[in-house]
C-alpha positions in Angstrom: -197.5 49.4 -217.3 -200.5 51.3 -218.1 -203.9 50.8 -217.4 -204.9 50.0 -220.7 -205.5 46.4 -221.3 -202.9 45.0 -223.9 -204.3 43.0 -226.9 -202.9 39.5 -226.4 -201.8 38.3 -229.5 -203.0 35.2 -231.5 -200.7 32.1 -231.1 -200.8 32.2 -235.6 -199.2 35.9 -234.9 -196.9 34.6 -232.6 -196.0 31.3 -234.5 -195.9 33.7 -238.0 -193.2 35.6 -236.6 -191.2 32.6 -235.2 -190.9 30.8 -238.6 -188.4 33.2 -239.7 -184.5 32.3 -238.6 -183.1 35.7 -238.4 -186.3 36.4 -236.2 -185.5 33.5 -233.8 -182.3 34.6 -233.6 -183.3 37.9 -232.9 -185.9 36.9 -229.9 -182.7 34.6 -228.8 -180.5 37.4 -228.3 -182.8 39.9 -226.6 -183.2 36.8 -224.0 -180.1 36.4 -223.3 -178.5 39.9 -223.7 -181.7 41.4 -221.9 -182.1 44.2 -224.7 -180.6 45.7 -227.7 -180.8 48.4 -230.0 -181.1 47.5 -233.9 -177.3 48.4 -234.6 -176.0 45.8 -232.1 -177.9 43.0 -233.5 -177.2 43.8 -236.5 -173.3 43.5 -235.3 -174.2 39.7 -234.5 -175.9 38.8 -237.1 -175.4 38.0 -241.4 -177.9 40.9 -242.0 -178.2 44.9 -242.2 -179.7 46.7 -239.3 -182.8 47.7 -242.0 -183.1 44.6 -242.4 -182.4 43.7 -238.1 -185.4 47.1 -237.4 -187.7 45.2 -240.3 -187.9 41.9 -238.1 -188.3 44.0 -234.7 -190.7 45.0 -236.4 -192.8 41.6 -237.3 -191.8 40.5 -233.5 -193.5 43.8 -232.1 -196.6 43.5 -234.0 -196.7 39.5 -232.5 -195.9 40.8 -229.2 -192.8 39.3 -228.8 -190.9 42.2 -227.8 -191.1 45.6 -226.0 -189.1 48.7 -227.4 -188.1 52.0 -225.2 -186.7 55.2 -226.5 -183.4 56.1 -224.9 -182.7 59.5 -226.8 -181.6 58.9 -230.5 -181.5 55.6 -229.7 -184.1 52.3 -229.7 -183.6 49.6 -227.2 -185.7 46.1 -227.5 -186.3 43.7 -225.0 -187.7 40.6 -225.6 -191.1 39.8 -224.3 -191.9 35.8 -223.8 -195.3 35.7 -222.5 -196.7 36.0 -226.5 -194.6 32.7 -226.8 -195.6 30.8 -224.2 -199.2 31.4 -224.2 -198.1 30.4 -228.0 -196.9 27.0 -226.2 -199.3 26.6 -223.9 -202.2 26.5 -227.3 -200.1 24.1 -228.8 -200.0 21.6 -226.3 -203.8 21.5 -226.2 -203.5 20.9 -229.8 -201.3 18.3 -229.5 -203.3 16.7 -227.0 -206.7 16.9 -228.9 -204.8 15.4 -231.6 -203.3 12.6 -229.3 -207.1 11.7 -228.7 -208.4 11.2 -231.8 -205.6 9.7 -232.7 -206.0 7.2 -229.7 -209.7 6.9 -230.5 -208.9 6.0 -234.2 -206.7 3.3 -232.7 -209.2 1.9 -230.7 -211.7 1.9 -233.4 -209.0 0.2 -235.7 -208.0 -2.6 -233.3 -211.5 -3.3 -232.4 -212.7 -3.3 -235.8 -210.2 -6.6 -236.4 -211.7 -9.0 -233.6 -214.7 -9.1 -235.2 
């Protein structure tokens, strides 16, 4: 690591890059392979490694993964913290929601006793 500080992605960055299949698949296989180059996913999955190095792309720029050079070749490992801080922003949503939501229930049921 360097001593830069890293730019933490936004979770719309994050959850941009995850609404695309192929890119889930993708991020899927780097977590459980623990890296790949572009011509290996491309191996496993219904599309051409331009198409595999355009994605890994999309992910890089959200965060989601981490690339090394190993001499003519490009190996990607995933990176998950993007995705969970991702997570962790939508389950404050969801609970924000869940109080209004419980407020507007309150407000309905009292509003019929009177």
């Amino acid at each position: 690591m360097t001593g830069t500080a890293e730019a933490v992605p936004a979770p719309e960055d994050v959850l941009t890059a995850m609404a695309d299949p192929v890119r889930r698949e993708i991020l899927a296989a780097l977590a459980r392979t623990g890296g790949a180059t572009p011509t290996s996913l491309a191996a496993v999955l219904p599309v051409t490694r331009q198409a595999v190095a355009k994605h890994l792309a999309v992910l890089d720029r959200a965060g989601l993964v981490r690339s090394r050079r190993a001499g003519r070749e490009v190996h990607y490992e995933a990176e998950l913290r993007p995705l969970r801080q991702a997570t962790r922003w939508l389950d404050v949503l969801a609970d924000r929601w869940e109080q209004r939501l419980e407020a507007i229930r309150e407000l309905a049921e009292g509003g019929s006793e009177a």
